[in-house]
C-alpha positions in Angstrom: 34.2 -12.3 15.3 32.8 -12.8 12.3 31.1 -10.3 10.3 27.5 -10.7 8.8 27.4 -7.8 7.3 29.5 -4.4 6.4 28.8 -1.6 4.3 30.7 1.7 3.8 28.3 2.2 0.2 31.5 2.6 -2.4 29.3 0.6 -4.6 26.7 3.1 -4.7 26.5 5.5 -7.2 26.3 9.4 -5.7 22.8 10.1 -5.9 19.1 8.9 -4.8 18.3 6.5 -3.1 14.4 6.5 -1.8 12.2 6.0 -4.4 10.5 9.7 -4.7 8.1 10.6 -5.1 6.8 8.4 -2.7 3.2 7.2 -3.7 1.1 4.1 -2.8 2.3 2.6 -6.3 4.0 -0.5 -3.9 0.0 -0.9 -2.5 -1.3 -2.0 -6.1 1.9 -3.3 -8.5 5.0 -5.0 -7.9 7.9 -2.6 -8.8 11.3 -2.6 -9.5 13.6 0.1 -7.3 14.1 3.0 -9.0 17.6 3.1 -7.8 20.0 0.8 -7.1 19.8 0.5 -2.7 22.0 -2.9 -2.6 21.2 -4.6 0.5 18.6 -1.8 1.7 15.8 -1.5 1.7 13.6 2.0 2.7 11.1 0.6 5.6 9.0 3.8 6.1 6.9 5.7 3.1 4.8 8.3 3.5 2.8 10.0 0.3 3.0 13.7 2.4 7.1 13.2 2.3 7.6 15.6 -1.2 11.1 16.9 -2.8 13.4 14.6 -4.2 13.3 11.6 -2.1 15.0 10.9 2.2 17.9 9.0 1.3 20.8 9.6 -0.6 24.4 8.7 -1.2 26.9 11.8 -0.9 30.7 11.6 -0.9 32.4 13.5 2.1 36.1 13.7 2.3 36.3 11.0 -0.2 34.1 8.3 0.9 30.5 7.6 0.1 28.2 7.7 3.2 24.3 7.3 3.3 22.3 11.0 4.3 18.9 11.5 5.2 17.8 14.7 4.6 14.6 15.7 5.9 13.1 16.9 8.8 9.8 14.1 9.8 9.2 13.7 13.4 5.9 11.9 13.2 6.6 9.8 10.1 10.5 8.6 10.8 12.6 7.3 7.9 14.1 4.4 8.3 16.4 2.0 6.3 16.9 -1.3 7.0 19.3 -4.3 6.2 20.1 -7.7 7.4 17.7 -11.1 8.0 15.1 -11.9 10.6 17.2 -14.5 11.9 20.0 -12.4 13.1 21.0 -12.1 16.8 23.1 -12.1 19.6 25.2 -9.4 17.1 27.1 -6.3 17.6 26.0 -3.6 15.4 28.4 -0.5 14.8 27.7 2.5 12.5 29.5 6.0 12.3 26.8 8.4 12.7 27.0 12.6 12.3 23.7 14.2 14.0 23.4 17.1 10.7 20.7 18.7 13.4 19.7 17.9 16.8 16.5 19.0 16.3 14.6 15.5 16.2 16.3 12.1 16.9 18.4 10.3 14.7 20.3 6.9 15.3 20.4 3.3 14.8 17.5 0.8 14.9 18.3 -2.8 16.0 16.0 -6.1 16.3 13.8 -4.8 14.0 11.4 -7.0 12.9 9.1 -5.1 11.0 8.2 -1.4 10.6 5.9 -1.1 13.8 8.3 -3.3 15.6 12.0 -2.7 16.6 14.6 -1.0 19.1 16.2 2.3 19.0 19.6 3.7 20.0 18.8 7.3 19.5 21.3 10.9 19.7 18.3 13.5 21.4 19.5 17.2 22.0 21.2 16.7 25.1 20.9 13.1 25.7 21.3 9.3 24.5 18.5 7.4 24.5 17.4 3.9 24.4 13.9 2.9 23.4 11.6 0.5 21.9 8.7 1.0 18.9 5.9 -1.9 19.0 2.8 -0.7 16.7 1.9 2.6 18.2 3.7 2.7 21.7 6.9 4.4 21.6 9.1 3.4 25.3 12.0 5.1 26.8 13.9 2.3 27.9 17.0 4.0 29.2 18.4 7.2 28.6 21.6 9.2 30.5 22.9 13.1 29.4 24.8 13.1 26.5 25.9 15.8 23.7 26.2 14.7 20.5 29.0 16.0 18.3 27.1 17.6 14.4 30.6 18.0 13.5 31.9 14.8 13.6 31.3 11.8 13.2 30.9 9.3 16.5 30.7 5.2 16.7 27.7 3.9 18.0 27.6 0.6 19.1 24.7 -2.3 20.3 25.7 -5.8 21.3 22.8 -8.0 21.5 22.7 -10.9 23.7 19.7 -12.8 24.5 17.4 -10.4 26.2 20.7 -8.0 27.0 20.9 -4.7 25.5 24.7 -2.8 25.6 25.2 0.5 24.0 28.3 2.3 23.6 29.4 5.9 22.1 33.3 5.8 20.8 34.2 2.5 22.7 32.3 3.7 26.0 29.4 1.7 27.3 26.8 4.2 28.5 23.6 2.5 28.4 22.3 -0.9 29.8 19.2 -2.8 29.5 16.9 -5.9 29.5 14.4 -6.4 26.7 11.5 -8.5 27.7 11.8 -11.4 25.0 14.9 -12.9 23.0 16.1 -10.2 20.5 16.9 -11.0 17.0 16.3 -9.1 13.6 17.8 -6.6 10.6 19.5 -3.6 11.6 19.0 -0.2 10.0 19.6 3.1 10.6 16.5 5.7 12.0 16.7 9.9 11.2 13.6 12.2 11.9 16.0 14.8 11.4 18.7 15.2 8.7 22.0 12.9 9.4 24.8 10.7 7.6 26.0 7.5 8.3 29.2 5.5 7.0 30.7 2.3 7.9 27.9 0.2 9.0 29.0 -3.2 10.6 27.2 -6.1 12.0 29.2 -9.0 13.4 28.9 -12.7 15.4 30.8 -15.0 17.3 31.4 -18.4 14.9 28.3 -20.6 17.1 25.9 -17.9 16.4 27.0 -17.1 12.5 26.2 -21.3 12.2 23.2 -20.9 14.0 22.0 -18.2 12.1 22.7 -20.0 8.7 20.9 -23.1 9.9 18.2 -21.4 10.4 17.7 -19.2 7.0 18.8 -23.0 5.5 15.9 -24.8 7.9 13.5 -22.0 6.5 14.1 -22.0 3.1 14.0 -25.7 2.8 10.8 -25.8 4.6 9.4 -23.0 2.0 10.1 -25.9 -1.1 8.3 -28.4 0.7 5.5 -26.0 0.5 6.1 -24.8 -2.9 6.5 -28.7 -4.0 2.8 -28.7 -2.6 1.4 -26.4 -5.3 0.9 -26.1 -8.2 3.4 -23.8 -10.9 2.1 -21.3 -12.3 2.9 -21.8 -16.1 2.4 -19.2 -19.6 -1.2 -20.3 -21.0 -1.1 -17.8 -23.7 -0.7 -14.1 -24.7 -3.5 -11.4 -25.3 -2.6 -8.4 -27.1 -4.0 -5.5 -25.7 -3.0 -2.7 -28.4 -4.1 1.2 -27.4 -6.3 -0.3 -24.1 -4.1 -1.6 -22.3 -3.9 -1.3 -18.6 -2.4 -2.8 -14.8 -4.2 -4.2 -12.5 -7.5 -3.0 -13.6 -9.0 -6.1 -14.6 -12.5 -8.0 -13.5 -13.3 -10.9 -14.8 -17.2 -12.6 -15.2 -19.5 -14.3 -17.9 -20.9 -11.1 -19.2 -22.4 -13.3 -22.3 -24.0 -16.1 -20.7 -21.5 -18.7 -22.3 -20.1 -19.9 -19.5 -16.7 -18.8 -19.9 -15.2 -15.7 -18.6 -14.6 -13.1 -20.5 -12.5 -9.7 -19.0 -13.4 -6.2 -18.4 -10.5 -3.8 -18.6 -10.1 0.0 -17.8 -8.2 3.0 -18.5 -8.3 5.6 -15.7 -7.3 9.4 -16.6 -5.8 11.2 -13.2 -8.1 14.0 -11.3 -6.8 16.7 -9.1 -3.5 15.1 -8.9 -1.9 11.9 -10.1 -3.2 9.0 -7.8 -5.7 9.4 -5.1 -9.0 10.5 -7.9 -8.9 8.4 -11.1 -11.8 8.6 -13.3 -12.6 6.2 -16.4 -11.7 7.2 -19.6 -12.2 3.7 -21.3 -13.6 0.1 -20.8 -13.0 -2.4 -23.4 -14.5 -5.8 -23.0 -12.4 -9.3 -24.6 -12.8 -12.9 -24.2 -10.1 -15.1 -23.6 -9.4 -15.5 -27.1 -8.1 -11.8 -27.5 -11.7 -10.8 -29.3 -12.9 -7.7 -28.7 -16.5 -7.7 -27.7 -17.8 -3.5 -27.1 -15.5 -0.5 -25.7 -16.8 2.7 -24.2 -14.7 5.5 -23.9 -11.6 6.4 -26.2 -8.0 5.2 -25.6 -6.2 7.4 -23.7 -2.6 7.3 -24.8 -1.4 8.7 -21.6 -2.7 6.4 -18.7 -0.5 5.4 -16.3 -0.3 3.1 -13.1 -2.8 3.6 -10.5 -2.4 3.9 -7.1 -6.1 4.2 -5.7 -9.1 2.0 -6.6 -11.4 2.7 -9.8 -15.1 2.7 -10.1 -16.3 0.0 -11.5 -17.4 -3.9 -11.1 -18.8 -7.2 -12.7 -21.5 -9.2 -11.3 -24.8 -11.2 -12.0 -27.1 -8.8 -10.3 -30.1 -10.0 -11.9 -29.1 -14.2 -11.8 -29.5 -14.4 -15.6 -26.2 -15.9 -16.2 -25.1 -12.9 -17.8 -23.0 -10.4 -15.8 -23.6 -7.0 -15.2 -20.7 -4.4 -15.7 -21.7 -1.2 -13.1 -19.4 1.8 -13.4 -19.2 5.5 -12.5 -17.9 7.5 -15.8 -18.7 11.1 -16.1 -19.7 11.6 -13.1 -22.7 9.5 -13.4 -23.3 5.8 -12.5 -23.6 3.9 -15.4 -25.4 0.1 -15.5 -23.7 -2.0 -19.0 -26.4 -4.9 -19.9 -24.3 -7.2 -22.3 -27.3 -8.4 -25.0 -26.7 -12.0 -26.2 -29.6 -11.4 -28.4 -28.2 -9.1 -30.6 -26.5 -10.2 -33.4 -23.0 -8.4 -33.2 -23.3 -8.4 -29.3 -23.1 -4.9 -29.0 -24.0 -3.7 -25.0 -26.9 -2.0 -24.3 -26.1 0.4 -21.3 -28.1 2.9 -19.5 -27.8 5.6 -16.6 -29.0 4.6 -13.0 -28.4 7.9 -11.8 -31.8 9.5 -11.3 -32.4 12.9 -11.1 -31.3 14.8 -8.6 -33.6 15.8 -5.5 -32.4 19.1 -5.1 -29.7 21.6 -6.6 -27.3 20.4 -3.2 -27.7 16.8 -3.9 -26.9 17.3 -7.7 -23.6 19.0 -6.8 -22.3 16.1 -4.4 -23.6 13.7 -6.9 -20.8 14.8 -8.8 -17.9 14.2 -6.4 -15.4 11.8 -6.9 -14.5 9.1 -5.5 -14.4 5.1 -4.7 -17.4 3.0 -5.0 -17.7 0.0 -3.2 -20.5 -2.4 -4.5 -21.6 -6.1 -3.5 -24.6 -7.8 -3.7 -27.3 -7.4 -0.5 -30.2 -8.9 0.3 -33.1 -10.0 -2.1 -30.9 -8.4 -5.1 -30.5 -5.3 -3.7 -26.9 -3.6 -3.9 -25.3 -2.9 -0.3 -23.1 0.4 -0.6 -20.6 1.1 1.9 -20.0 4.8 3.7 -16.9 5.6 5.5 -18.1 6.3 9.2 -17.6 10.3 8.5 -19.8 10.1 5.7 -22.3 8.0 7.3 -24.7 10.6 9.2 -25.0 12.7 6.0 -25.2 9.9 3.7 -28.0 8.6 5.3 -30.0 11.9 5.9 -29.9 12.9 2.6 -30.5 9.8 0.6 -33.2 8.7 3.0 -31.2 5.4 4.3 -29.8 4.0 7.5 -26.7 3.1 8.6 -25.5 0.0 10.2 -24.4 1.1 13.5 -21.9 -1.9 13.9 -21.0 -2.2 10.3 -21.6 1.7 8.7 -22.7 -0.3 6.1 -25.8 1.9 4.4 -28.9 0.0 4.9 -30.5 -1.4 1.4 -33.9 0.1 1.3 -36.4 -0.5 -1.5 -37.8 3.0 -3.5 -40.1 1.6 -6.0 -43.0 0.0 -3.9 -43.0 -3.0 -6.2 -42.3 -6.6 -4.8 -39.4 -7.1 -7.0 -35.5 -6.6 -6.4 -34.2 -3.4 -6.7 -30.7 -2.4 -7.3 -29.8 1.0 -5.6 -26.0 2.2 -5.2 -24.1 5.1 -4.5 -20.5 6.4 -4.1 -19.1 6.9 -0.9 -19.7 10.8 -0.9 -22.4 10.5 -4.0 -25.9 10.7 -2.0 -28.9 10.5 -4.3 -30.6 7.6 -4.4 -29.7 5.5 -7.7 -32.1 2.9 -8.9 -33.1 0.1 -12.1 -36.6 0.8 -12.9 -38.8 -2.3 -12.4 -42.8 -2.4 -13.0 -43.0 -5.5 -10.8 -43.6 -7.2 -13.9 -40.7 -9.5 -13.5 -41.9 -11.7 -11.0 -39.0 -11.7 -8.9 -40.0 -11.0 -5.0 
């Protein structure tokens, strides 16, 4: 036999692991592990999962072994090693159940995080199942006790569609798998367990079969790169005191056909990710020239990890872009003048009075805005389907029953566009004054 992969995690330092807290940073940036995880990776996040972080690297009776230490029934961690192309293996680990209150074992085949197999320790039994997106199978299972105190060899051998799984060198469970198995190994706890001396190993066809394959697939991934263009350094913007990540638009906000960048600061709300508010825009062409800023520098921004309020477009087809924003807790509409001679912005509040005392109050809410253009200029908001019903009672529109997409409605009587928006839980109606002397129908 030869082996693919082994690990018993002496080059681990003792410590973390997972990469707490665990946020939806991953969603918006590309990120460097916090901690070294070698050839793991962590395969299930979830932003309710607090303390210090699932995995970790103790030493026990001087080795290192890998320890999961909560208790998370409906969210499982999981880590994962190995390639896609693996199969027809055998996959050994050491495993100590710490509690038998959830299951804890080894995942095999596992092709991504909504799709793998499970050898699972249960209170009083050994089970055999299968995950694919949100049906969870008992496959096989047979009356078993696991040991907390000690540590026991679990074993699956993969062949084909054939399943084998043993417990200390005894095969206890059997079963057929409805396609060809293949896929990374890991190792699955919804309950706090350690596991050492992780092994996955071939006969000599199959290691050559499994190379030729990663080879086939990475030569076939130059071809396509060879097809593309590179991208290459066209020059460097410096960005001193406004800085920011991915909170970027880009459009011709001065009509000179060339597109200049809007970027933003966002200052946390509530907590530190899921309500960021604008503290500043700052506005800059290509050639690093700043053209207006609202807002002050804020020092202390950080990464995002929800969306921010704010957007470029043309709304009017002047060839001059808009920049539409929510600051304050107010809509705000940025008209970038050409005809001013230091091309300051001229900028104005859309947000209309309130109707009543209630509307005023959830006018202030926070939270994401989601603009495009509609139909005949108007601006199409979106409502999540909760929000719908109330959305549309109290701001007087309709909601798409297909879509929940808000209707666009005109308010001013005039035959001219009209621009009316609003925040997913913001309900008064927001709208540009026209005196239908524009001419646009």
């Amino acid at each position: 036999m030869i082996t693919l992969a082994y690990e018993d995690f002496f080059d681990f330092p003792i410590g973390n692991v997972s990469e707490a807290p665990y946020t939806a940073l991953g969603e918006y940036h590309v990120i460097d592990p916090k901690y070294y995880q070698g050839n793991w990776r962590e395969a299930t996040y979830w932003h309710g999962w607090k303390g210090l972080g699932n995995w970790r690297v103790v030493e026990e009776d001087g080795r290192h072994v890998m320890e999961q230490t909560i208790f998370s029934r409906d969210r499982v961690p999981m880590m994962v090693t190995g390639d896609e192309h693996w199969r027809d293996y055998r996959y050994t680990a050491e495993v100590r159940p710490i509690s038998l209150h959830a299951p804890v074992g080894v995942a095999f085949a596992y092709e991504h995080s909504r799709s793998y197999f499970l050898l699972l320790f249960e209170r009083d039994k050994l089970t055999l199942a299968r995950r694919l997106h949100e049906t969870y199978e008992v496959l096989t299972s047979r009356p078993y006790q696991p040991d907390p105190d000690h540590y026991q060899t679990i074993a699956v051998t993969i062949q084909g569609k054939k399943i084998a799984a043993s417990v200390n060198d005894v095969l206890l469970l059997e079963n057929t798998a409805p396609k060809q198995l293949r896929g990374k190994v890991g190792f699955y706890a919804a309950a706090p367990c350690r596991y050492a001396n992780a092994r996955v190993e071939v006969e000599s066809p199959v290691n050559l079969a499994i190379r030729t394959g990663i080879e086939k697939e990475q030569e076939e991934l130059e071809t396509l790169r060879e097809q593309y263009p590179c991208p290459k350094l066209w020059k460097r913007l410096s960005t001193p005191d406004f800085g920011t990540d991915r909170n970027i638009r880009f459009g011709d906000l001065n009509g000179d056909g060339r597109l200049e960048m809007v970027l933003v600061q966002s200052i946390e709300r509530i907590d530190t990710g899921n309500f960021p508010g604008i503290c500043t825009l700052t506005a800059m062409d290509l050639d690093g020239e700043v053209l207006w800023q609202i807002g002050e520098n804020y020092p202390q921004h950080r990464y995002t990890t929800a969306d921010t309020c704010f957007q470029v477009h043309d709304i009017d087809g002047d060839g001059c872009a808009e920049v539409i924003f929510c600051k304050d807790f107010r809509q705000i509409l940025v008209v970038f003048s050409v005809l001013q001679e230091k091309q300051h912005p001229t900028w104005g509040s859309i947000a209309g009075p309130a109707q009543n005392p209630t509307q005023r109050i959830l006018a202030q809410r926070l939270g994401d805005t989601v603009i495009e253009p509609g139909e005949r200029g108007s601006v199409v908001p979106y409502a999540k389907q909760s929000d719908g019903g109330a959305f549309a009672a109290l701001a007087g529109l309709q909601v798409h029953q297909k879509t929940n997409r808000v209707m666009p409605k005109r308010v001013d009587g005039q035959q001219c566009r009209t621009l009316m928006t609003a925040a997913l839980n913001c309900l008064p109606r927001r709208r540009r004054e026209c005196n239908g002397s524009c001419g646009k129908a």
